[in-house]
Residue, then its C-alpha position, 0 to 999 in steps of 0.5 A: x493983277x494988271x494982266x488978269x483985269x486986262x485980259x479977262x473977266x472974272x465972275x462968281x457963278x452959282x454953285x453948282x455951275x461949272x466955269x464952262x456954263x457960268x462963262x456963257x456962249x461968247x467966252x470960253x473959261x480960261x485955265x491960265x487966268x484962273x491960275x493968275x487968280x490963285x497967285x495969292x489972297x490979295x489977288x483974290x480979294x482985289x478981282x472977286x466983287x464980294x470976297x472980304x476975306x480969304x484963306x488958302x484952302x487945305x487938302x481937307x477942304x479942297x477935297x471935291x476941286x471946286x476951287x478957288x472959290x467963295x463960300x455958297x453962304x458968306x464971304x469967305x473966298x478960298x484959294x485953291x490949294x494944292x494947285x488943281x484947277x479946272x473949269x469944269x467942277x462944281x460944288x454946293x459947297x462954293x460959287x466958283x470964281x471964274x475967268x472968262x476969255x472973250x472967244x476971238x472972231 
């Protein structure tokens, strides 16, 4: 958890915004943060601003990929399994949490 807060920035984008768009023109998304994020509920509901409450998702409800992620209406955040995690999906069905990495210079 330390590591994710000192390396990273995590966001909730809007849902149907990618991680790519949500993470703006100076960061880039970073696949290895959004996996610390999964690590686990707690680590979700210690870095996401808003996430209350949090259960991991089943196959069913992870059908379209989108996360981990929150609830498009709610509270109720989601961690990703199985384990597929990209910065590229979107969903109207969640806000997609993002972990953004300043680009280097």
């Amino acid at each position: 958890m330390r590591r994710l807060a000192a390396d990273f920035r995590v966001l909730v984008a809007a849902p149907n915004r990618s991680c790519r768009g949500a993470c703006g023109t100076d960061r880039k998304c970073d696949v290895t943060g959004l996996w610390l994020l999964n690590e686990s509920c707690d680590v979700i509901v210690h870095a996401v601003p808003g996430c209350r409450r949090c259960v991991t998702a089943t196959a069913a409800v992870y059908a379209d990929g989108a996360l981990p992620g929150m609830d498009a209406v709610g509270d109720r955040c989601w961690r990703a399994y199985p384990h597929y995690i990209s910065c590229d999906t979107i969903s109207d069905r969640y806000r997609r949490f993002c972990v953004c990495r300043r680009y280097s210079t």
